[in-house]
C-alpha positions in Angstrom: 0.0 0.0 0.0 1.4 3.4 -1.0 3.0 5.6 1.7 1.5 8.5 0.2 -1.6 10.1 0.8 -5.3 9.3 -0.5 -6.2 11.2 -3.4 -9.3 10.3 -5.7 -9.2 9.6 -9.3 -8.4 12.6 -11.0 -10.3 12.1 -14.2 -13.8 11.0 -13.2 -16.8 13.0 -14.2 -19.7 10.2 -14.4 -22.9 11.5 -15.6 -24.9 10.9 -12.8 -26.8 13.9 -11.3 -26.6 13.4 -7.4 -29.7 14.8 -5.6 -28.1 17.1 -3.3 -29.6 17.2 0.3 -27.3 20.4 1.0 -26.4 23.3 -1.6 -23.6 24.2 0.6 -20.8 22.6 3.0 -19.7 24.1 6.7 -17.1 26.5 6.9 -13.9 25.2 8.8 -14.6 25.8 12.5 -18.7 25.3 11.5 -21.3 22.1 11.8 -24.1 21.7 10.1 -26.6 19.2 11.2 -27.7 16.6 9.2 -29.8 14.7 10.6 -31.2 14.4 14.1 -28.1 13.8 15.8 -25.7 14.2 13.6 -23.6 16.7 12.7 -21.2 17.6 9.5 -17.7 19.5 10.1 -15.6 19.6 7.0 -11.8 20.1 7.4 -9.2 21.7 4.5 -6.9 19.3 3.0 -3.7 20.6 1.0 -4.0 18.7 -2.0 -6.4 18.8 -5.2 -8.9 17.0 -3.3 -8.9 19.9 -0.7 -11.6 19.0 2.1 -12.8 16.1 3.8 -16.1 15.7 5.4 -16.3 14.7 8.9 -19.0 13.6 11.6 -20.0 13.9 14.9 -22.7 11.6 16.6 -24.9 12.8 19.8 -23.6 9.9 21.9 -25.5 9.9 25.5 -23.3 12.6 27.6 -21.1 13.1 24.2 -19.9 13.0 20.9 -18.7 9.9 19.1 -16.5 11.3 16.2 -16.2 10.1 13.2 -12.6 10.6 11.0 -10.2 13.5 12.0 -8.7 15.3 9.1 -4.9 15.0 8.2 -2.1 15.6 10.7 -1.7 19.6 10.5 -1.4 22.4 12.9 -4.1 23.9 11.1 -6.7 20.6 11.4 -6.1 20.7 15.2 -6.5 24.3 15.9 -9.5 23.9 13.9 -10.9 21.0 16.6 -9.9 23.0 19.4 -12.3 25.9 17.9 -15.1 23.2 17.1 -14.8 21.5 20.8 -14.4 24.8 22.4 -17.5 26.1 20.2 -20.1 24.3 18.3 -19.6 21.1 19.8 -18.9 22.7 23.7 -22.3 21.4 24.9 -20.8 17.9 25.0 -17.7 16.7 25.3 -15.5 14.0 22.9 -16.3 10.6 24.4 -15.2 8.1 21.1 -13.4 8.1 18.1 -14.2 6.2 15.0 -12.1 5.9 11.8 -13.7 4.4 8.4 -9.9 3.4 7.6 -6.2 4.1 7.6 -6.0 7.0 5.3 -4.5 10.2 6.7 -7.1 12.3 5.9 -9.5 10.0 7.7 -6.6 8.8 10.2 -4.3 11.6 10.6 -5.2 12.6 13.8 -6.5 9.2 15.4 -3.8 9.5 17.9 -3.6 13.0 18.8 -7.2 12.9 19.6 -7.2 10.0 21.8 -4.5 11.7 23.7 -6.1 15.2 23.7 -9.6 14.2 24.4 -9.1 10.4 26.4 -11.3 9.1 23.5 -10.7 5.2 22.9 -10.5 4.2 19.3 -12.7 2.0 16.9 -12.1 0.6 13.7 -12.0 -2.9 11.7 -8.9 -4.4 12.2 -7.7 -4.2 8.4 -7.5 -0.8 8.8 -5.7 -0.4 12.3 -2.8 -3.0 11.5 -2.3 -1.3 8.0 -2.1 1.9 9.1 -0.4 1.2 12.4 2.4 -0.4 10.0 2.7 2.7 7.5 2.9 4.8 10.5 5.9 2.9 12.4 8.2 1.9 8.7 11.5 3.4 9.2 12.7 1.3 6.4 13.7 3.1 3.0 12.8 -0.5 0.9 9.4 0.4 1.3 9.4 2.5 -1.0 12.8 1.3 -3.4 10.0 -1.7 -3.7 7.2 1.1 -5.1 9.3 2.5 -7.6 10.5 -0.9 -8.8 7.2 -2.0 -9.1 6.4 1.3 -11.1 9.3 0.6 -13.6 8.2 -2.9 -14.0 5.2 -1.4 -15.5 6.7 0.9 -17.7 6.8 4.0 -15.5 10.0 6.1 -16.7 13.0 6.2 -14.6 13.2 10.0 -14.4 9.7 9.3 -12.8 9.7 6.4 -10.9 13.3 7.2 -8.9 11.8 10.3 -6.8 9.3 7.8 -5.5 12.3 5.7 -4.0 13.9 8.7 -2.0 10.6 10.0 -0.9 11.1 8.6 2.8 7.5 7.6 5.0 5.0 10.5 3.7 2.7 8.7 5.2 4.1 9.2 8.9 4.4 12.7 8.3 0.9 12.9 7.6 -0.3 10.6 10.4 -0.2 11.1 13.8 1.5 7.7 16.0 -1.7 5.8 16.7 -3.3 4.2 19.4 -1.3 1.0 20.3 -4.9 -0.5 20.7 -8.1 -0.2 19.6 -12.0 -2.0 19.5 -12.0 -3.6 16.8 -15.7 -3.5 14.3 -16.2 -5.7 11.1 -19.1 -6.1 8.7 -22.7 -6.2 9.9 -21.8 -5.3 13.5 -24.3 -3.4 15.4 -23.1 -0.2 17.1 -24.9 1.6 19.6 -24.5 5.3 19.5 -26.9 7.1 21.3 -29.5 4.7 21.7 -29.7 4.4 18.0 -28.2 0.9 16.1 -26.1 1.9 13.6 -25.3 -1.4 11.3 -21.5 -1.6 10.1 -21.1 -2.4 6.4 -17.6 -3.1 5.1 -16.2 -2.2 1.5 -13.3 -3.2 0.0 -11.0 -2.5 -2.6 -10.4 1.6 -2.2 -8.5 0.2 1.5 -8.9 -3.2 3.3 -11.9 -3.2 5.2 -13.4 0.0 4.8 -15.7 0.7 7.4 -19.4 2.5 6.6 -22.2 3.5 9.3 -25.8 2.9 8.1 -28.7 3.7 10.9 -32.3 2.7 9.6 -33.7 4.8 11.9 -32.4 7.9 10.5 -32.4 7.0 7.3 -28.5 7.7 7.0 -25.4 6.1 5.6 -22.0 7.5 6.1 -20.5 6.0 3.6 -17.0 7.2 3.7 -14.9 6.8 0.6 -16.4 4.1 -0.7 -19.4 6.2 -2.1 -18.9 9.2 -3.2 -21.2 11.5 -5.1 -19.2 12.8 -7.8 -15.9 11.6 -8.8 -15.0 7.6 -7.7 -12.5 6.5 -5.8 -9.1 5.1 -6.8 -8.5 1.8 -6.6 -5.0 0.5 -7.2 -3.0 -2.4 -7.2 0.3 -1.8 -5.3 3.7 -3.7 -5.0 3.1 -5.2 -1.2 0.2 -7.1 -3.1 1.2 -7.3 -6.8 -1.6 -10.2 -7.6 -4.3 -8.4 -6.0 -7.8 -7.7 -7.4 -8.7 -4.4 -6.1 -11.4 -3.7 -8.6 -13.3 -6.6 -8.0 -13.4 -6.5 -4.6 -14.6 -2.7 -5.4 -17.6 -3.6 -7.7 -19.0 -6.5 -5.2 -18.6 -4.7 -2.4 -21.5 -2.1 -4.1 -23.5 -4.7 -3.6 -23.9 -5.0 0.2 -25.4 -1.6 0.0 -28.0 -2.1 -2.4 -30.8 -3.4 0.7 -30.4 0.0 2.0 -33.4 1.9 1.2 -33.5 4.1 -2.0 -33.9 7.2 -0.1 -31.3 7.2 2.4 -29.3 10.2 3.2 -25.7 9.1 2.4 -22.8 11.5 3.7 -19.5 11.0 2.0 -15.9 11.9 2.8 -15.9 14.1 0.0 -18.9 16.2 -1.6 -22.0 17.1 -0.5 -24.3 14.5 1.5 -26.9 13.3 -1.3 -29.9 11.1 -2.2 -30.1 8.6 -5.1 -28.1 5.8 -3.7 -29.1 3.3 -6.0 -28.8 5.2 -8.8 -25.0 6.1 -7.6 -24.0 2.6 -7.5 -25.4 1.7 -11.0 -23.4 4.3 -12.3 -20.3 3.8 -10.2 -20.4 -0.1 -12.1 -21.3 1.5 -15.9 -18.5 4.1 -15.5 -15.6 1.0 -14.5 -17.5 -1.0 -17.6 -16.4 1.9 -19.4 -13.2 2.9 -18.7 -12.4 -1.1 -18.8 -13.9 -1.4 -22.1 -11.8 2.0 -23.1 -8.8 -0.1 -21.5 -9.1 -3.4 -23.6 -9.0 -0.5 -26.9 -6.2 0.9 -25.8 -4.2 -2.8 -26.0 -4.6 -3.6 -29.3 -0.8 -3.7 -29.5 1.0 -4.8 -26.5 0.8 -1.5 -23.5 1.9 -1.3 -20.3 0.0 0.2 -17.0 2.4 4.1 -18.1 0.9 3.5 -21.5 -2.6 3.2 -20.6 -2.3 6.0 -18.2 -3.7 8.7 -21.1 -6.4 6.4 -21.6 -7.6 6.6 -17.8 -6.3 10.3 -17.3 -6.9 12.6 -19.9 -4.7 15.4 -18.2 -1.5 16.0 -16.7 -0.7 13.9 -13.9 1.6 15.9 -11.0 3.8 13.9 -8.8 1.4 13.2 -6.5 -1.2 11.9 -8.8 0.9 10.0 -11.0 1.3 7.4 -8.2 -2.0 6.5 -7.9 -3.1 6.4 -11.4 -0.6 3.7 -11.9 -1.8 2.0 -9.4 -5.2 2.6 -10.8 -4.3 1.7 -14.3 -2.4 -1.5 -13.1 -5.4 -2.4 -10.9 -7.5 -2.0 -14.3 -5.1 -4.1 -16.1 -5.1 -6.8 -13.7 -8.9 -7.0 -13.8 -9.1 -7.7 -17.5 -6.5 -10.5 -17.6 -8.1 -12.0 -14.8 -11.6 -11.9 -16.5 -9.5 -13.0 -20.1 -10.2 -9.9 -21.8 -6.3 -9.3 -22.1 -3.2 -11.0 -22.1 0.0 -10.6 -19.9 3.6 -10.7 -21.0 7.3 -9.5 -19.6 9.3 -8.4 -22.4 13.2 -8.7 -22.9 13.7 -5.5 -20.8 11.5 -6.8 -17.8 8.4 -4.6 -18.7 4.8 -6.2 -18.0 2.9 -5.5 -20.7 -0.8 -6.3 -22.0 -2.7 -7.3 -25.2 -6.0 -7.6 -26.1 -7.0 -11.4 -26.4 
């Protein structure tokens, strides 16, 4: 798993028409409430993707809080200002993480210090992120680019990667040396409400979502998003993975929720039309993996296919993830038969269409 942080796939405009419950997010330092309950903070992030939605749940005498923002000075002056202001009636009493990603697990551990809050979260998620946080070894990442250039990722490219050091630590708080561990279709009880665990896969291990019938509300993480999808990538600690399948049949365990629940994602604005998002999140990967098997009609590796999945410049920080992306994609076809797989002379991986 990279050391770098989440970012989204840069090139994903689907043509689905979320049905916006909200025209307009919180300012930093602001909530919003949702539903009964439940309450929406939004912190900045200092990439493209530059926010992430956040929640807090009325839990008896306090708040159970859900994701934390990245590790910055500015993300925890901006919790001292919510704590000390909107959210003053009641103090911190839990914190829950959807998975290891510094924006959603950046400030797991400073929090649980600051506020005496104990931690939840699948165990996927903990041991992976645990792990990032505590590599002090530069193979880590030597292994990343090697893996890049294997799939035809230029050198003058691929070497930064391998002298980049543990991003991820820097980004990422040290975390909780334990935690209560959820998995799928656990039952939570937050408030004297049940709020029903549902795990996806395939963006991170064991992605934890919150779905409460009697609200009528999903928090769905990164998993579901309303607009743009999220990445999905194949990396060099699991070079024979499947991310993308795991992805697509995960949709399904949502799809008994009922068709107008109020989802709230990591990114975006909560929204209506579930259903309809998750059909469309499966006819824009039939797409771009039918776009994919055109692009091979000669022999392509995952850098070659990158135009054909990113129709922009890539920066630095993006061009790490869309070959994971792109590999992920790659892998998915030849697994299904679609494509073919073959190392040339000069030890590239490459792909033709069958």
């Amino acid at each position: 798993m990279t050391q770098i942080a989440h970012s989204n796939s840069p090139d994903s405009a689907p043509a689905y028409h979320p049905d916006y419950a909200f025209s307009e997010a919180p300012a930093p330092g602001a909530v919003i409430e949702v539903a009964d309950g439940v309450q929406w903070l939004r912190m900045p992030l200092p990439f493209a993707l530059d926010h992430i939605n956040l929640w807090a749940l009325a839990d008896g005498d306090g708040w159970l809080l859900v994701d934390t923002g990245i590790q910055r000075d500015e993300t925890k002056e901006l919790w001292g200002k919510l704590v000390g202001g909107p959210l003053r009636s009641m103090p911190p009493r839990r914190l829950l993480c959807t998975h290891f990603h510094p924006d959603h697990f950046g400030l797991a551990g400073w929090l649980c210090d600051e506020y005496d809050l104990p931690l939840t979260m699948t165990r996927g998620e903990w041991t992976m992120g645990t792990m990032l946080r505590l590599d002090a070894d530069a193979a880590f990442n030597e292994s990343m680019a090697a893996f890049f250039l294997r799939h035809g990722l230029a050198a003058e490219l691929a070497a930064p990667l391998g002298q980049r050091g543990n991003v991820y630590a820097t980004r990422v708080a040290m975390p909780p040396l334990s935690y209560r561990r959820i998995a799928d279709d656990d039952e939570i009880e937050i408030g004297g409400r049940c709020w029903r665990v549902i795990v996806g896969t395939g963006h991170a291990p064991e992605h934890a979502c919150l779905y409460c019938a009697e609200l009528g509300v999903l928090i769905s993480g990164d998993q579901i998003l309303p607009r743009i999808t999220s990445n999905v990538s194949v990396w060099a600690s699991e070079p024979e993975a499947d991310p993308l399948a795991e992805f697509l049949d995960s949709l399904g365990r949502f799809r008994d929720l009922p068709a107008d629940t109020l989802v709230l994602p990591s990114h975006g604005l909560p929204f209506r039309g579930l259903h309809g998002r998750l059909d469309d999140l499966i006819q824009h990967h039939d797409a771009r993996l039918g776009e994919v098997v055109d692009g091979c009609r000669d022999w392509r590796s995952a850098a070659d296919i990158l135009p054909v999945l990113f129709r922009r410049p890539l920066d630095g920080h993006q061009i790490v993830f869309a070959m994971g992306e792109s590999i992920a994609h790659l892998s998915h076809l030849a697994r299904r038969g679609l494509i073919e797989c073959s190392t040339n002379d000069e030890g590239i991986v490459r792909y033709r269409a069958v």
